[in-house]
VEXLOFI-688088 format. One line per field, with one value per residue: x, y, z of N, C-alpha, C in turn; residue in three letters. Coordinates in nm, 3 decimals, padded with zeros to 5 digits, always signed. Layout:
REM residues N
n.c1 = X  ... .
n.c2 = Y  ... .
n.c3 = Z  ... .
ca.c1 = X  ... .
ca.c2 = Y  ... .
ca.c3 = Z  ... .
c.c1 = X  ... .
c.c2 = Y  ... .
c.c3 = Z  ... .
residuo = ALA  ... .
This chain:
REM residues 117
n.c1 = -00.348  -00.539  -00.474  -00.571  -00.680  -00.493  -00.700  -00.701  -00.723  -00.993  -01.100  -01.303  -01.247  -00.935  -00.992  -01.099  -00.896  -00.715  -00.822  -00.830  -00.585  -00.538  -00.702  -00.516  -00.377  -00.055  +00.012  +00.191  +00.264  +00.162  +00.214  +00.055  +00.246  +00.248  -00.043  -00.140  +00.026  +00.150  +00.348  +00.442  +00.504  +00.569  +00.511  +00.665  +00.840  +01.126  +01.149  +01.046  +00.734  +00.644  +00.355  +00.162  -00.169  -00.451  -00.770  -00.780  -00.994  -00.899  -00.576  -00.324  -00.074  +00.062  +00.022  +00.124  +00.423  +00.437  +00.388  +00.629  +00.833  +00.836  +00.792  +01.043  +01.195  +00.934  +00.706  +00.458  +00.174  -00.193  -00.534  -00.810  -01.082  -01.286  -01.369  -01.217  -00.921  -00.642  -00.396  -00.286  -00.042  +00.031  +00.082  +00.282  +00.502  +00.536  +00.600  +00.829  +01.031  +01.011  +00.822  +00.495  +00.151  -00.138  -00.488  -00.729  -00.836  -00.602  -00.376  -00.398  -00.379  -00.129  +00.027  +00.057  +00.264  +00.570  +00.783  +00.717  +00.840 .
n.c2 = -00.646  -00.462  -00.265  -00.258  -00.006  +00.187  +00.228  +00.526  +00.578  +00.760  +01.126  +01.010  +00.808  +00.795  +00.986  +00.793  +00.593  +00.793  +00.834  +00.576  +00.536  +00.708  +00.638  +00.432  +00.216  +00.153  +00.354  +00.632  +00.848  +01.021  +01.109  +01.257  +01.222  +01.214  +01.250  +00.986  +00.837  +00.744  +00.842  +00.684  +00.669  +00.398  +00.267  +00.074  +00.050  +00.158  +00.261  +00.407  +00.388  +00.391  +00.380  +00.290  +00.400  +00.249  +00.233  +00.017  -00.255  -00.522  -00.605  -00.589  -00.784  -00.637  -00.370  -00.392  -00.412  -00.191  +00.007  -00.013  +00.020  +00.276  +00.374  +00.501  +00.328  +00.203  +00.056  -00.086  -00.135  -00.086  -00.158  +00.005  -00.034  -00.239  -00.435  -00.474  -00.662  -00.865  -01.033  -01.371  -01.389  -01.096  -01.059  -01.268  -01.174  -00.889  -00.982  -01.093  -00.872  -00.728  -00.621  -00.530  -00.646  -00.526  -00.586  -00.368  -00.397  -00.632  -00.457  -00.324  -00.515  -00.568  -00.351  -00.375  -00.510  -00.576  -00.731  -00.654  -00.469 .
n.c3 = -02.357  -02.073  -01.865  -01.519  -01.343  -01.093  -00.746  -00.606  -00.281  -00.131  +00.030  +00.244  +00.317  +00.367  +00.568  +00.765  +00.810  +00.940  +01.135  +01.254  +01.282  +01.530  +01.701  +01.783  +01.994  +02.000  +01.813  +01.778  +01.683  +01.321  +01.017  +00.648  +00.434  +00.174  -00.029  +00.029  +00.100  +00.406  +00.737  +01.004  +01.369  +01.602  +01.954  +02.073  +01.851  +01.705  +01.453  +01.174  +01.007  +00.662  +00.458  +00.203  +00.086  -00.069  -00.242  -00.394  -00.500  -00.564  -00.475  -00.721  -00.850  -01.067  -00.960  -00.696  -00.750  -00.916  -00.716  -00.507  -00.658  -00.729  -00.472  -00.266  +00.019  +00.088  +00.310  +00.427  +00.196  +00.221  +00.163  +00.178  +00.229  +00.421  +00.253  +00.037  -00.082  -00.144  -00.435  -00.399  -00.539  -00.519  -00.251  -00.171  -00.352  -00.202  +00.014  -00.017  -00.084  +00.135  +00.212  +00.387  +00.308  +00.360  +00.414  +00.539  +00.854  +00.911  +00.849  +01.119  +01.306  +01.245  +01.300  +01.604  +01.636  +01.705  +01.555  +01.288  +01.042 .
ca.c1 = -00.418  -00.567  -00.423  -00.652  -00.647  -00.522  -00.794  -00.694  -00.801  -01.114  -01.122  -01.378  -01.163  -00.843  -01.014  -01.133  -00.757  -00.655  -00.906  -00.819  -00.443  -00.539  -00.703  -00.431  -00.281  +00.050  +00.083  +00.281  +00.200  +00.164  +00.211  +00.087  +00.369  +00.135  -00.223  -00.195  +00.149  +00.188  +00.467  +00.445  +00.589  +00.501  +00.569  +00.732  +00.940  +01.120  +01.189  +00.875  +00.710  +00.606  +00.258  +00.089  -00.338  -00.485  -00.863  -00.846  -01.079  -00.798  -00.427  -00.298  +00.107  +00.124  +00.008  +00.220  +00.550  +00.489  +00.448  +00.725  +00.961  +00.829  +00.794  +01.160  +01.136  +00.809  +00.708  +00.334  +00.061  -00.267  -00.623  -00.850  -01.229  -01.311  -01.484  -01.110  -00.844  -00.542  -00.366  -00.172  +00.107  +00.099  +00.116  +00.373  +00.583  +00.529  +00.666  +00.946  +00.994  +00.970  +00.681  +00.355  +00.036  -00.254  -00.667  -00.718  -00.802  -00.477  -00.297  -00.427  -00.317  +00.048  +00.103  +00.099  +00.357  +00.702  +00.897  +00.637  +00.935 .
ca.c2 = -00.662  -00.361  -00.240  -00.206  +00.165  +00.167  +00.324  +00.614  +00.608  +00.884  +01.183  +00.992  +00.655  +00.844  +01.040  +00.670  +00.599  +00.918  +00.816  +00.452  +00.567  +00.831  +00.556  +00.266  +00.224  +00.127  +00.484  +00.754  +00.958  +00.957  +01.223  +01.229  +01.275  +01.281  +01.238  +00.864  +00.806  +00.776  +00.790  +00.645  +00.586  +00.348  +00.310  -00.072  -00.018  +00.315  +00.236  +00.464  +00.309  +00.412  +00.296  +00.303  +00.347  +00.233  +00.151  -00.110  -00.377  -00.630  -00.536  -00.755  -00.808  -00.546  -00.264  -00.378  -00.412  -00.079  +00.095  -00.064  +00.020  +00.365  +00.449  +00.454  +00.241  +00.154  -00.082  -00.163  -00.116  -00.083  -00.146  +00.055  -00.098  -00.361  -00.537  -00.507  -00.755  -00.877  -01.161  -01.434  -01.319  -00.990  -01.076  -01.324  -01.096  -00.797  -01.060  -01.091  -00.771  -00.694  -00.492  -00.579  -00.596  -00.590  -00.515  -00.271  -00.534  -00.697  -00.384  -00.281  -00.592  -00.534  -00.235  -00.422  -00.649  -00.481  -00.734  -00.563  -00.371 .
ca.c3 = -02.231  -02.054  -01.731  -01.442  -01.304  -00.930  -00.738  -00.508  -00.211  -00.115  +00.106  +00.362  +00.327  +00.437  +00.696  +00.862  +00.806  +00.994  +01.235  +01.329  +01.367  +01.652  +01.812  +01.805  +02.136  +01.947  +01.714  +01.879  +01.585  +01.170  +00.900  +00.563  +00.357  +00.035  -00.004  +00.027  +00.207  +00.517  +00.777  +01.120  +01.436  +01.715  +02.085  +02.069  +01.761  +01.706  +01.300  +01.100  +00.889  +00.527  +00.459  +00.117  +00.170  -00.182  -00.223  -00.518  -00.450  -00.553  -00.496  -00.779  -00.834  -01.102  -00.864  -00.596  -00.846  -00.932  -00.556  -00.452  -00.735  -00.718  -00.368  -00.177  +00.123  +00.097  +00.390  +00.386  +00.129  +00.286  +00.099  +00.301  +00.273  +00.442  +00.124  -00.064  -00.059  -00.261  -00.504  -00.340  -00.600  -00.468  -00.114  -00.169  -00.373  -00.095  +00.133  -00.035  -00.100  +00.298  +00.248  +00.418  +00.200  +00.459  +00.449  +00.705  +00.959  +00.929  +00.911  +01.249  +01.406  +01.248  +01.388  +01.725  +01.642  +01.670  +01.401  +01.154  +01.042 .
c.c1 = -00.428  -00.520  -00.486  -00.585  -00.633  -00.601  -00.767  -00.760  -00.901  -01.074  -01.166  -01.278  -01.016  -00.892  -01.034  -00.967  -00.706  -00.697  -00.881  -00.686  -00.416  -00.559  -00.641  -00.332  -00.111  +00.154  +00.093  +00.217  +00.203  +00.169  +00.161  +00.194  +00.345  +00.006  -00.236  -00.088  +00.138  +00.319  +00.439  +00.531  +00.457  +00.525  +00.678  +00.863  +01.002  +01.191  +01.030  +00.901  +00.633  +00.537  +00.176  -00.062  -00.378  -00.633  -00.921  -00.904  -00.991  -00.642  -00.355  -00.126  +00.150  +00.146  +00.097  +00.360  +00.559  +00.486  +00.542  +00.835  +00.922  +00.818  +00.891  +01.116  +01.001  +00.774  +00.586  +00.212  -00.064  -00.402  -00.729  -00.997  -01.254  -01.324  -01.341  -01.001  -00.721  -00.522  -00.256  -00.033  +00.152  +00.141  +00.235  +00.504  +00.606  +00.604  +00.781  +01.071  +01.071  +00.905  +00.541  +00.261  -00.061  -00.405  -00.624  -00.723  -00.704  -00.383  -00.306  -00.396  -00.161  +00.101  +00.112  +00.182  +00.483  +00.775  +00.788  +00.761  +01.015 .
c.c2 = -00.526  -00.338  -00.177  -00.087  +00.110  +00.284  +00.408  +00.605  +00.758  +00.982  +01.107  +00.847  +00.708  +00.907  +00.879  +00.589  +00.624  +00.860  +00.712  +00.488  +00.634  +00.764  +00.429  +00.301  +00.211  +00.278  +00.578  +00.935  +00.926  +01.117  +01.208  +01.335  +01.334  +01.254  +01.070  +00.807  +00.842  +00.760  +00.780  +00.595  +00.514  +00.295  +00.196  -00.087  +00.166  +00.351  +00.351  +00.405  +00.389  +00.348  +00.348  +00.256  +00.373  +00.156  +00.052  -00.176  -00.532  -00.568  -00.666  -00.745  -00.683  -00.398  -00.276  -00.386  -00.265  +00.008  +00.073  +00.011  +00.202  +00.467  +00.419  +00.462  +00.239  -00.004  -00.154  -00.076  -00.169  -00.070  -00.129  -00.001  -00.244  -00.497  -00.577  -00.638  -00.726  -01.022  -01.224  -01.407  -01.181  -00.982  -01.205  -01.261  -00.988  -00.859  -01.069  -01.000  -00.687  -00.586  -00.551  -00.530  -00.617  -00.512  -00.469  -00.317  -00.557  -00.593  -00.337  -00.370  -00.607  -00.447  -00.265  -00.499  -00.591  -00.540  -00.685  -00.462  -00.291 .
c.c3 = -02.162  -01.879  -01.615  -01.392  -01.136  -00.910  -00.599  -00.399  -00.161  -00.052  +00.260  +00.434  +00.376  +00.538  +00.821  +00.864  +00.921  +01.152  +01.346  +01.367  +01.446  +01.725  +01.841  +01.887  +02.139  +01.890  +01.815  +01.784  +01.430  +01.084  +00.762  +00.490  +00.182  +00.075  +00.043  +00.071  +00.351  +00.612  +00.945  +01.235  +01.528  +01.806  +02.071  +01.946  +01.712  +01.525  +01.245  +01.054  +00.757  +00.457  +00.314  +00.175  -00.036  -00.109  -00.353  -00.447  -00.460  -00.562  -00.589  -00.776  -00.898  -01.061  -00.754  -00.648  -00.845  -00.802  -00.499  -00.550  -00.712  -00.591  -00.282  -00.033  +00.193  +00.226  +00.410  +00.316  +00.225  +00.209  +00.191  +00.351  +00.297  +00.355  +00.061  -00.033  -00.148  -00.288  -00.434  -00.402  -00.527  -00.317  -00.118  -00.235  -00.313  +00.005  +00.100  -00.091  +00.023  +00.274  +00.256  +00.300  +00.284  +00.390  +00.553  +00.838  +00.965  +00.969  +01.047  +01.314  +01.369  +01.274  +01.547  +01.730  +01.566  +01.591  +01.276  +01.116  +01.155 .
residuo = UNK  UNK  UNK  UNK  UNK  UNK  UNK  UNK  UNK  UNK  UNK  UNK  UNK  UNK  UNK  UNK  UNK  UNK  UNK  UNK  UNK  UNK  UNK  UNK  UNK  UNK  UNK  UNK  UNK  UNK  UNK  UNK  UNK  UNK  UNK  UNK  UNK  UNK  UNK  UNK  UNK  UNK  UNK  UNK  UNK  UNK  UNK  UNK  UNK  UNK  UNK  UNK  UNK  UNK  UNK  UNK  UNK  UNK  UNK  UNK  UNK  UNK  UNK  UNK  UNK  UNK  UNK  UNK  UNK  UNK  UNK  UNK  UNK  UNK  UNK  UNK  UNK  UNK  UNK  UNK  UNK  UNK  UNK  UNK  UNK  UNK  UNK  UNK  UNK  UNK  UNK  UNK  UNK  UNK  UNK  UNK  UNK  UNK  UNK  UNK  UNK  UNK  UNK  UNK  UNK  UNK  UNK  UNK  UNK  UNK  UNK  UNK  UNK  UNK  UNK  UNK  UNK .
């Protein structure tokens, strides 16, 4: 069986990233830490958070198995275009996990909600 390629997120797709976290009334501030890590704080919760930005079109289980096992304390994966999504496996194993799996939508309303990590 052939192993879908995770798909990096872009240049323009991290800049709209960069972009929405300047303007969320929540973020204090964010760093990337690599090209596609991020690390955040935010006013309500004073924990950073450690945010994977991937633009697969499906985040399936075996992509989120391996960011997780590979990225220490990993707390939410983030699939950045609107259009993308993920597999109820992988969002149920992220959950259990304790690492958020959001569309960008969603993630932007969990960064207002201080038990988000």
């Amino acid at each position: 069986m052939n192993r879908p390629e995770r798909q990096p997120a872009n240049d323009k797709n991290l800049a709209f990233f960069e972009t929405v976290l300047r303007g969320h009334d929540q973020v204090i501030e964010f760093i990337a830490v690599s090209r596609t890590l991020y690390s955040i704080k935010r006013i309500q919760n004073p924990n950073t958070l450690r945010v994977f930005v991937t633009d697969s079109y499906s985040v399936g289980l075996l992509e989120a198995t391996e960011l997780i096992d590979q990225i220490t304390g990993l707390d939410g994966i983030v699939t950045i275009s609107n259009w993308n999504g993920y597999t109820s496996d992988a969002k149920s194993y992220c959950e259990g996990q304790g690492v958020g799996l959001f569309v960008i939508k969603e993630f932007m309303g969990a960064l207002s909600n201080p038990k988000f990590i």
